[in-house]
C-alpha positions as CSV (number, residue, x, y, z in Angstrom):
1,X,89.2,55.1,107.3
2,X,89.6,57.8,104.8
3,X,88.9,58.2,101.6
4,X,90.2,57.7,98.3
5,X,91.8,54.0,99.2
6,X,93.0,51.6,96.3
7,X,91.9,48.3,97.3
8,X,92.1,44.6,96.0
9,X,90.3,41.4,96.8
10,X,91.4,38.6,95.2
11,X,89.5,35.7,94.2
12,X,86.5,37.8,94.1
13,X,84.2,36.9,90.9
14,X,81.5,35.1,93.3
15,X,80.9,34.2,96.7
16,X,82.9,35.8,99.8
17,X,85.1,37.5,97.4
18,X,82.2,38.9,95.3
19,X,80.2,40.1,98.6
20,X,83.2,42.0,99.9
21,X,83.5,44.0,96.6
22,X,80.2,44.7,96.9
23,X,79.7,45.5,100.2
24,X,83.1,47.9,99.7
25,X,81.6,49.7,97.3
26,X,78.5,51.0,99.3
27,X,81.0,52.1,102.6
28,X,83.8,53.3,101.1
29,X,84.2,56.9,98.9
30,X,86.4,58.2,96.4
31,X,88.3,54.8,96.0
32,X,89.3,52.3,93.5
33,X,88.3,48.9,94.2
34,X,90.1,45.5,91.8
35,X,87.7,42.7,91.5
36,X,90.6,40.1,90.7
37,X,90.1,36.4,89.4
38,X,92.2,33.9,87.8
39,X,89.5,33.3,85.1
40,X,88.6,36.7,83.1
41,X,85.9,36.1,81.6
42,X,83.9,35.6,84.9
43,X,86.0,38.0,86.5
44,X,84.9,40.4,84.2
45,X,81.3,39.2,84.2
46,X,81.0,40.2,87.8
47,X,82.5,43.3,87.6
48,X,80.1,44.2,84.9
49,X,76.8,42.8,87.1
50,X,78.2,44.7,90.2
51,X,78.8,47.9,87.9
52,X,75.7,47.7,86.3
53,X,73.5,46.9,89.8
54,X,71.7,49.4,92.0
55,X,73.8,49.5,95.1
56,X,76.8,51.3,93.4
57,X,74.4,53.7,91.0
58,X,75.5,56.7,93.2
59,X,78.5,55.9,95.0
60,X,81.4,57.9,94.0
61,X,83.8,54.7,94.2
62,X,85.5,52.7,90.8
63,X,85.3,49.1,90.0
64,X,87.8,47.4,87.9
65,X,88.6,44.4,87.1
66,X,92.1,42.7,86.6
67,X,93.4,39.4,86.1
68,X,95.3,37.5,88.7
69,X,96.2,34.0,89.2
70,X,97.7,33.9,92.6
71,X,99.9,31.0,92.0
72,X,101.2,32.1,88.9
73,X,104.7,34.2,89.6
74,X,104.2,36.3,86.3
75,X,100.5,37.1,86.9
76,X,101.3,38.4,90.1
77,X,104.0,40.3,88.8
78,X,102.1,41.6,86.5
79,X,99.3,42.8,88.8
80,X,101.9,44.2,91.5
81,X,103.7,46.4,88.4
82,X,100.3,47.4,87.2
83,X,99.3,48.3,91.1
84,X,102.7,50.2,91.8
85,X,102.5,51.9,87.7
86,X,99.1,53.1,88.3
87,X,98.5,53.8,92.1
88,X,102.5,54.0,93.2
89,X,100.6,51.8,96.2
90,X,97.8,49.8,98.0
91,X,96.1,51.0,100.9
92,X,94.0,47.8,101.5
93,X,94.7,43.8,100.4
94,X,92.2,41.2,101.5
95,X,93.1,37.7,100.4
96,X,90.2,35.7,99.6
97,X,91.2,33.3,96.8
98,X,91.2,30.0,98.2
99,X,90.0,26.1,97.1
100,X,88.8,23.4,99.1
101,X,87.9,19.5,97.7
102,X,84.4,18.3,98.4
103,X,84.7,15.1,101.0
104,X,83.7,13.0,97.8
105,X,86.3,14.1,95.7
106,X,88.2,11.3,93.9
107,X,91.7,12.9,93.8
108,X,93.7,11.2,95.7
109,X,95.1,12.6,99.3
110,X,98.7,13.6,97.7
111,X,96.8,15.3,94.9
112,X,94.3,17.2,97.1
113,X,97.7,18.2,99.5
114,X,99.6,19.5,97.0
115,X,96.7,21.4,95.1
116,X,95.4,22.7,98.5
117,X,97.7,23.7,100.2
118,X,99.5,25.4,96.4
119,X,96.2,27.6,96.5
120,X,95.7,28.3,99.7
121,X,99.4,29.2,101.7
122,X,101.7,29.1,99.0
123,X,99.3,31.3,96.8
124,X,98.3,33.7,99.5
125,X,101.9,33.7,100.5
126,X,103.1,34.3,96.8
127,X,100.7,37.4,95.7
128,X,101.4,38.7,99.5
129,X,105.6,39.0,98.8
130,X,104.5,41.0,95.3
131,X,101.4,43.1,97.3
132,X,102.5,43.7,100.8
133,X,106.2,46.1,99.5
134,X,103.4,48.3,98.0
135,X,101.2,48.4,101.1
136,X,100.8,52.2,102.7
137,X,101.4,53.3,106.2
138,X,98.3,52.8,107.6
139,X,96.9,50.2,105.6
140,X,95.4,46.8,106.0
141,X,95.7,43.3,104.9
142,X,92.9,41.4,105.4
143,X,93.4,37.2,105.0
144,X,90.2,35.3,104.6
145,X,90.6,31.7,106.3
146,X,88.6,29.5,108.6
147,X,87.7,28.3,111.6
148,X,88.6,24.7,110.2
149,X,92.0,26.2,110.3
150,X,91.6,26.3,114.5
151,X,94.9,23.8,115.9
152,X,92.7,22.3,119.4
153,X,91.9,18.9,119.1
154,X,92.7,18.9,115.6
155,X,96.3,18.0,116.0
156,X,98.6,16.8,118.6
157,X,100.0,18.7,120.7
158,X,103.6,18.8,119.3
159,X,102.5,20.0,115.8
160,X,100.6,22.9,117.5
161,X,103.6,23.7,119.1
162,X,105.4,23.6,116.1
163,X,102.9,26.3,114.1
164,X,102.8,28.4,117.0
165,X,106.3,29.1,117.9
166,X,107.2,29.8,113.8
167,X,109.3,32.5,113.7
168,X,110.1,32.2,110.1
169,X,108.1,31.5,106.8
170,X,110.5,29.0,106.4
171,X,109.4,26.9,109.3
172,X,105.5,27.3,108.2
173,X,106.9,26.0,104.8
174,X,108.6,23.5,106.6
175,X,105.2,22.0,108.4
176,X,103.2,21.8,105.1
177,X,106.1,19.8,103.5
178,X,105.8,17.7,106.1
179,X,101.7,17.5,106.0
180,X,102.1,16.9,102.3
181,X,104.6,13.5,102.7
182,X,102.9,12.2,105.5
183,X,99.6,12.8,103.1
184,X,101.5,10.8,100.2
185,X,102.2,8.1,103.0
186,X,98.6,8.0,104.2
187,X,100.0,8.8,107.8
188,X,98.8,11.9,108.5
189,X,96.5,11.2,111.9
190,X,99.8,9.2,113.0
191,X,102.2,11.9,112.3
192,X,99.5,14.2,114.3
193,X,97.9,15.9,111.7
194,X,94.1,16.1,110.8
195,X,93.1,14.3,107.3
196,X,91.8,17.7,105.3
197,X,94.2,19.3,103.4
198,X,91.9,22.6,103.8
199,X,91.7,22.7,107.9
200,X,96.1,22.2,107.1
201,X,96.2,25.0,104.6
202,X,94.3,27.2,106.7
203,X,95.9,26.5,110.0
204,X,99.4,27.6,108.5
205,X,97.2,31.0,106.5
206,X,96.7,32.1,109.6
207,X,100.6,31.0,111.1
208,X,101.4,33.3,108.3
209,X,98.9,36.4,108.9
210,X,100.5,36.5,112.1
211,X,104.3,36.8,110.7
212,X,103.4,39.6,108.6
213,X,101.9,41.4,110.8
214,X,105.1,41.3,113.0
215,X,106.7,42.4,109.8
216,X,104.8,45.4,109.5
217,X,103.9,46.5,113.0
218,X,106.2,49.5,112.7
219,X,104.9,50.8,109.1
220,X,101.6,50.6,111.1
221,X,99.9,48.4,109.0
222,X,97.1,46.4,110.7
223,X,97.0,42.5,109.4
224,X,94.6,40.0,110.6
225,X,93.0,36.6,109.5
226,X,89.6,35.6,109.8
227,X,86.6,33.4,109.3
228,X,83.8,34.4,107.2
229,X,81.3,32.2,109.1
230,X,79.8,28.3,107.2
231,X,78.6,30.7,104.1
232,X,76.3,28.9,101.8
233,X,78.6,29.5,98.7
234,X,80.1,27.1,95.8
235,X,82.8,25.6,98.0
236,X,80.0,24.7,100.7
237,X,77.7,23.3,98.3
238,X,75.6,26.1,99.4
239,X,75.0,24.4,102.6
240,X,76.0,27.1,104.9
241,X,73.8,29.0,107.2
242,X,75.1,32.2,106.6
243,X,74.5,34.7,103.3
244,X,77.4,35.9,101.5
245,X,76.9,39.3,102.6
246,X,77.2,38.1,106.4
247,X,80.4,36.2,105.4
248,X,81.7,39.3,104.3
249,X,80.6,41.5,107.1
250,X,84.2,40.5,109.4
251,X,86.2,40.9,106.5
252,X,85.0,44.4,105.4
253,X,85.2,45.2,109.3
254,X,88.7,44.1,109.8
255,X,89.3,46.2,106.4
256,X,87.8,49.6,107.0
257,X,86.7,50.2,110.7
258,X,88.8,52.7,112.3
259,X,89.6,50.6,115.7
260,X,90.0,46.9,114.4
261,X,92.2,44.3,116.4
262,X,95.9,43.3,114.6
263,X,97.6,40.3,114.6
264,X,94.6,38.0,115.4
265,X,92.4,35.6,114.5
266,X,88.6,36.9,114.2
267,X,85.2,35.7,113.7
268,X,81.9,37.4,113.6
269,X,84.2,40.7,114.8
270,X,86.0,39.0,117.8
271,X,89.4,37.8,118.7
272,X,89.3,34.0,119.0
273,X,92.2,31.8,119.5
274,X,93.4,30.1,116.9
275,X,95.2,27.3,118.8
């Protein structure tokens, strides 16, 4: 890509999020990068380490932090005004900001449904309608999900189809309304859904990447969805096999390399099928 880009990566004060930044900041030149988090104080305690360490000593590219709470209307309002104010656009988004419950967690299934699944579609989905009117030609949006989010043998064949053929946000809306009653219920496997609110949230994340990149196809913006990899990180308990620099490695990819995919599903650089 060229230079001088104004990027943002949310969620980005540690792990994934943190490593992307990072990794940004050595590739790119002559751009401005936003370290976003919904806590600033350790938002702005990374963006001071990063600043401060060896790897971006000599590049020519600016770190800054800013606050943003994805699920929080104003905050993202906020951002997006500051973004359009100062930059009159973004040339690159990657959403990274995500939550998922340890298998021990004691909230119940609702609780975990509704917070999940708040985070993960509604909030990516929520920053997205504020980010993507500001989005250049040419740019890229980058959405960080899973391969838990994969559809085969997770659900039943009719709820696949359902995802699938979504031709409208509101019918992705529509199937995590459903997840999230049948979750209340406790008859989630019966309805022919999978348990984890997370492998739910990320299934419709990436029902969603798709859309917009059908809604952008003609401003020739490239959107995709990917999995970092099992990254040993916070929400793995640090149990994954991969560092956080090769979780960011796709991401950074789909974000900067001149000939990426669009409208997929990658992992470790390849299109996989999500269903």
């Amino acid at each position: 890509m060229s230079s001088s880009k104004i990027v943002v990566v949310t969620g980005a004060n540690k792990g994934i999020g943190k490593a992307i930044v990072e990794s940004l900041l050595e590739k790119l030149q002559k751009s401005v990068i936003y370290l976003t988090a919904r806590d600033e104080s350790r938002g702005q305690a990374a963006t001071t380490e990063i600043t401060a360490s060896s790897k971006t000593s000599t590049a020519s590219n600016e770190l800054r932090f800013h606050q943003l709470d994805i699920t929080d209307n104003n905050s993202c309002k906020t951002f997006a005004d500051y973004i359009q104010n100062t930059h009159q656009g973004l040339d690159i988004l990657i959403n990274n900001a995500g939550i998922m419950f340890s298998n021990d967690a004691p909230e119940s299934a609702e609780e975990q449904a509704e917070v999940t699944i708040g985070i993960n579609y509604y909030g990516t989905k929520l920053i997205s309608s504020h980010l993507l009117p500001l989005i250049r030609k040419d740019g890229r949006i980058v959405n960080i999900c899973s391969s838990l989010g994969v559809m085969k043998k997770r659900y039943s064949e009719e709820r696949i189809k359902q995802l699938t053929t979504a031709k409208t946000m509101e019918e992705i809306d529509e199937f995590v309304e459903e997840y999230k009653r049948h979750a209340k219920d406790n008859t989630r496997k019966q309805a022919g859904f999978p348990e984890s609110a997370y492998q739910v949230s990320k299934s419709a994340e990436i029902a969603l990447t798709l859309l917009y990149a059908k809604e952008l196809e003609a401003k020739g913006v490239i959107v995709n969805a990917c999995c970092p990899g099992y990254v040993a990180t916070d929400m793995t308990h640090h149990k994954g096999y991969l560092t956080v620099e090769q979780g960011a490695d796709t991401p950074v990819y789909l974000a900067i390399d001149p000939n990426p995919p669009n409208a997929s599903f990658v992992y470790q650089r390849k299109v996989t099928n999500w269903y």
